[in-house]
N, C-alpha and C positions, 0 to 999 in steps of 0.2 A: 900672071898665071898662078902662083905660088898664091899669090892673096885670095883667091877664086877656092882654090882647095882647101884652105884653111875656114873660109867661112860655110864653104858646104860641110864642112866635116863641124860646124858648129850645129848648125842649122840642122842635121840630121841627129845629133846626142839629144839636143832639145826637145824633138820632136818624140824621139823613142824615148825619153825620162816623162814627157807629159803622157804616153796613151800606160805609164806604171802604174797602176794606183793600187791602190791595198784593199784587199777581197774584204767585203759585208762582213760584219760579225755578226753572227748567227743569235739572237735573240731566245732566251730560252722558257716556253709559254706552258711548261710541263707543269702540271698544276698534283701538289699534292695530295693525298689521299686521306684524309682522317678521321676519327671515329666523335662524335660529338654527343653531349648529353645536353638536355632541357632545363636550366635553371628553375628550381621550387623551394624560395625560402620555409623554413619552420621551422619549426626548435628541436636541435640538437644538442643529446645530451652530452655530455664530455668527461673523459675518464683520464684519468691516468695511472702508466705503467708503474708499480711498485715490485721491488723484488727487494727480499731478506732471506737470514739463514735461520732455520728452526732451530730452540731451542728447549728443553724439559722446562713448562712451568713450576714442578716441584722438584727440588733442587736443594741436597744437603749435603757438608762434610762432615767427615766424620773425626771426630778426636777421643783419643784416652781422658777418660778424667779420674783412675786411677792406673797403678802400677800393676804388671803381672805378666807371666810367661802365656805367649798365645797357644791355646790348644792341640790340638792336630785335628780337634773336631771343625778346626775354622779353615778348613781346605778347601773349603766350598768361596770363600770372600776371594775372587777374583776378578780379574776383566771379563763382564761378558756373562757371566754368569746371571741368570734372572732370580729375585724370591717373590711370595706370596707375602702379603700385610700378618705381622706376627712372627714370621719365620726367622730361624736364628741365624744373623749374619756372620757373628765370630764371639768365639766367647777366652775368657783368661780365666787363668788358675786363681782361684777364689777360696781357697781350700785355709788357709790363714784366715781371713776374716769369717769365714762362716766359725771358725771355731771359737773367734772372738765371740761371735754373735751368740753363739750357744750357750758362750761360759755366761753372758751378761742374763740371757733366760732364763735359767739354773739360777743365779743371785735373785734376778728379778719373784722368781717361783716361793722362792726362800722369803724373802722379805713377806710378799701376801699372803703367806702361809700365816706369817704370825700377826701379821692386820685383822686379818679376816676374824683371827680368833677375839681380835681386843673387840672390833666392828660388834661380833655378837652381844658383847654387856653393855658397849656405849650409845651405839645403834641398832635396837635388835630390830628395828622396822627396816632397816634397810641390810640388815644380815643375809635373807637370803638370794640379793641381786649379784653379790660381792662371791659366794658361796658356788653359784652356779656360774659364775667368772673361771674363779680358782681352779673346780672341777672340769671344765672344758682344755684351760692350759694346756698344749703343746709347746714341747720346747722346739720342736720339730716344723711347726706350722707358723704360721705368718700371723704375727700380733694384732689380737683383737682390740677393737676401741672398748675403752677403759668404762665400766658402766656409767650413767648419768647421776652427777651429783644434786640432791636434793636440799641442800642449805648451804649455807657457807662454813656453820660449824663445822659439816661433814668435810668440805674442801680442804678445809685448814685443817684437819685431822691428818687427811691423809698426805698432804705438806707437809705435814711434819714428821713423817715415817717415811720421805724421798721416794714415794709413789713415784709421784709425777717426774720427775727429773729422772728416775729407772725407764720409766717407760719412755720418755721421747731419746733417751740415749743410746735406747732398743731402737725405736725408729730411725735416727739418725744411722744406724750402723744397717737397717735391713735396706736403706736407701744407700747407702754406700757397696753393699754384698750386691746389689742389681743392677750397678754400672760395671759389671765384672764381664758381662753378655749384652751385644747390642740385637736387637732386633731390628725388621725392616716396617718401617713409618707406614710403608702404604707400598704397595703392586710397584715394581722397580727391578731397575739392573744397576749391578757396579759397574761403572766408569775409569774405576783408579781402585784401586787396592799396593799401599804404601808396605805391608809387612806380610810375614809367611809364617805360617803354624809354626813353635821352636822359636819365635822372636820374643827378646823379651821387649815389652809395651811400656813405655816411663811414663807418666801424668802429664795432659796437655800433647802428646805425639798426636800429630795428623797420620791416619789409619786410611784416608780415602773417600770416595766419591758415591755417593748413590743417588738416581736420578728415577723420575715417574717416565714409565713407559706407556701411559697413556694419555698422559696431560700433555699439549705442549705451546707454545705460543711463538709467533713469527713480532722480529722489531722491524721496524721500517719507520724511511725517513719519507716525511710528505711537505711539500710547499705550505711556507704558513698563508700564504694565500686562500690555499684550497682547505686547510684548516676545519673551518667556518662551517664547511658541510659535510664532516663527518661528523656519527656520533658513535657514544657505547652503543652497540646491539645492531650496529650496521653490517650486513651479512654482504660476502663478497667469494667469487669463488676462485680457487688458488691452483695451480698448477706443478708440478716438477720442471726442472729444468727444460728437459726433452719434451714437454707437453702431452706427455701422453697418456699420466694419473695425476686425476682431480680430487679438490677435497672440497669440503663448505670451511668458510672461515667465518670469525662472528668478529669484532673491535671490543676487547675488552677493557680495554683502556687507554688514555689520549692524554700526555704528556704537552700538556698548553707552552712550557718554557721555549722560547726560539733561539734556535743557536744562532750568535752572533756572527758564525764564520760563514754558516749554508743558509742561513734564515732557511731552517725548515722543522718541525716538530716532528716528536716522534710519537710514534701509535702504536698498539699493540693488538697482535689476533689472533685468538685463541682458538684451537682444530684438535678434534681426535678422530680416530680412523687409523685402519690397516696401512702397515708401509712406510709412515712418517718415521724419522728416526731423526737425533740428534745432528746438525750439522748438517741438514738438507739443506740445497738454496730452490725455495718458492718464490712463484712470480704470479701476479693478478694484475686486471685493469680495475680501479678503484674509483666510482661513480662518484666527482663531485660538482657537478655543477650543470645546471642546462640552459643555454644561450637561445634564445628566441629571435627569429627573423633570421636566420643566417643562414649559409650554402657551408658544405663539405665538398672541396676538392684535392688531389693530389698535392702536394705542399710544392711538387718541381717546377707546378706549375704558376705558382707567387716569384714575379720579376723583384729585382733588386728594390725599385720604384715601388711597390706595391700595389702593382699595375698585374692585369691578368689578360691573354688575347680572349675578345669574341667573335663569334662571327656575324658577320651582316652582309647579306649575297652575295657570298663566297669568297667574300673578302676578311681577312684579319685585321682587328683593330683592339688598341691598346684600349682599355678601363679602368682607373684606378677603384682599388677598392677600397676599406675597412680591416686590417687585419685583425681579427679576435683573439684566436690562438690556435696556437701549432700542438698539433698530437704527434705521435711515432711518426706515421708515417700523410696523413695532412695537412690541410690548414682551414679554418674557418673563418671564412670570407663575410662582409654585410657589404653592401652597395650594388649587387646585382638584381634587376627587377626578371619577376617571373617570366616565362615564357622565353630569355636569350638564350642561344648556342653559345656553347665554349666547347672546346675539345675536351676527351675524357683526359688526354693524359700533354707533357708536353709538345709543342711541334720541335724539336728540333731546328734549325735553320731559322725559325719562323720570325716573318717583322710586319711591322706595319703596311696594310696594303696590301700583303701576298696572298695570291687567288689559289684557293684551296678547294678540295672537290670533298665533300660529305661522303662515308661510306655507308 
């Protein structure tokens, strides 16, 4: 009896273990939705992004190249301050050598006095060129060129009365009294101003900075590759940072040596216009080169493989392609023929064989 219960109580686990069995798994036949474009090789042109900091193409410091107490008239030689081409940037006490310069006029005036007189018995043909010299002298005004000598006897005459040695010793001192005051080279602002009216100035001091505020030029580094298709006078348009003022830029000159660490050469590009200033960082896309037979798509969209999905009746399928070159933001493809689907952008999830629905 005992063995009867024991095999029904088998015979009934077995029974209720075989009608268990494990629910369908649900198969999932939801078909994606994506957006696709029409493959159309042709040649696209290819740029790339450059960005630099502006700087003053014209560009000077400034130095003492004599001794002297600075003005109070040079209050103006500051940061930031602008001048006009000619205008007085800072001037020194100069009042010692002008009086040098005067005494040397007054001897120099003396001595032709009594030339001029010998001039008339030795040369009276050239008496009254010498005559109407003498009479014009100021000691006041800035030294005339010494009239034109007509022989050599005449040269050597007046060589030997220390003419000539008077007068450039005058010049050498009226070019010495005019580094006393610096003026501005050309339309500019100080950058840097090193001293302050009441300073005194020693010979050789650095004084400071003056820069063109309306010249200016962007450096930039570019692949030596790409090199090859830039030139001088290649116009490109530049941006601020924020992209929201534009300028024309032109390539004023191209730096051929390659650095050995970035192999890239450096270019330069000359801009004026409102608004630029010193230490801007500008950015352009820089036109060089154009690729024939090729596609532009999304760069997300180039697999590891250099494989890209198409589709073919709703289906995705791997291709490998040609990679050319990657821009910012894609990549330039050769091995697709006219007329394929690919999606605009990546699928996500997406693989081989997965049935996808066109939007």
């Amino acid at each position: 009896m005992a063995v009867a219960v024991i095999a029904l109580g088998i015979f009934v686990k077995n029974t209720l273990s075989a009608e268990k069995k494990d629910p369908p798994r649900k198969v999932n036949n939801r078909e994606i939705l994506v957006s696709v474009i029409e493959v159309e090789n042709s040649s696209i042109p290819v740029s790339v992004p450059i960005t630099g900091r502006l700087s003053a193409r014209n560009r000077i410091e400034l130095y003492a190249e004599v001794s002297g107490m600075l003005l109070t008239s040079s209050d103006k030689f500051r940061e930031g301050n602008r001048f006009k081409k000619g205008d007085l940037l800072l001037a020194m006490d100069d009042t010692e050598s002008m009086s040098n310069l005067i005494a040397q006029k007054s001897s120099f005036l003396s001595t032709l006095t009594a030339v001029v007189a010998d001039i008339k018995f030795d040369f009276p043909e050239e008496y009254q060129k010498y005559e109407d010299y003498l009479l014009s002298f100021k000691v006041e005004d800035p030294l005339k060129e010494l009239p034109a000598v007509s022989s050599d006897k005449e040269r050597l005459f007046l060589t030997s009365r220390n003419i000539y040695s008077s007068y450039y010793n005058i010049q050498s001192a009226e070019t010495r009294l005019s580094k006393f005051s610096i003026r501005a080279p050309f339309d500019g602002m100080i950058t840097q101003a090193q001293i302050k009216p009441g300073t005194l100035v020693r010979a050789g001091q650095k004084l400071g900075e003056y820069i063109s505020t309306s010249n200016y030029e962007l450096e930039v580094a570019l692949n030596a590759k790409d090199g090859q298709f830039v030139q001088v006078g290649h116009q490109l348009d530049l941006s601020s940072y924020e992209g929201t003022t534009h300028w024309t830029g032109k390539v004023i000159r191209i730096n051929d040596r390659i650095d050995p660490t970035t192999q890239t050469i450096t270019i330069f590009i000359g801009l004026e216009g409102e608004g630029l200033k010193e230490g801007l960082f500008l950015s352009a896309d820089l036109m060089v080169n154009e690729i024939e037979d090729a596609f532009e798509v999304d760069r997300r969209q180039l697999k590891k493989d250099n494989s890209i999905f198409i589709i073919q009746d709703g289906i995705l399928h791997s291709q490998n392609v040609e990679l050319l070159r990657f821009t910012k933001k894609t990549a330039i493809i050769r091995g697709l023929e006219n007329g394929t689907l690919i999606p605009t952008e990546a699928v996500v999830g997406g693989y081989d064989g997965m049935a996808v629905s066109i939007q």
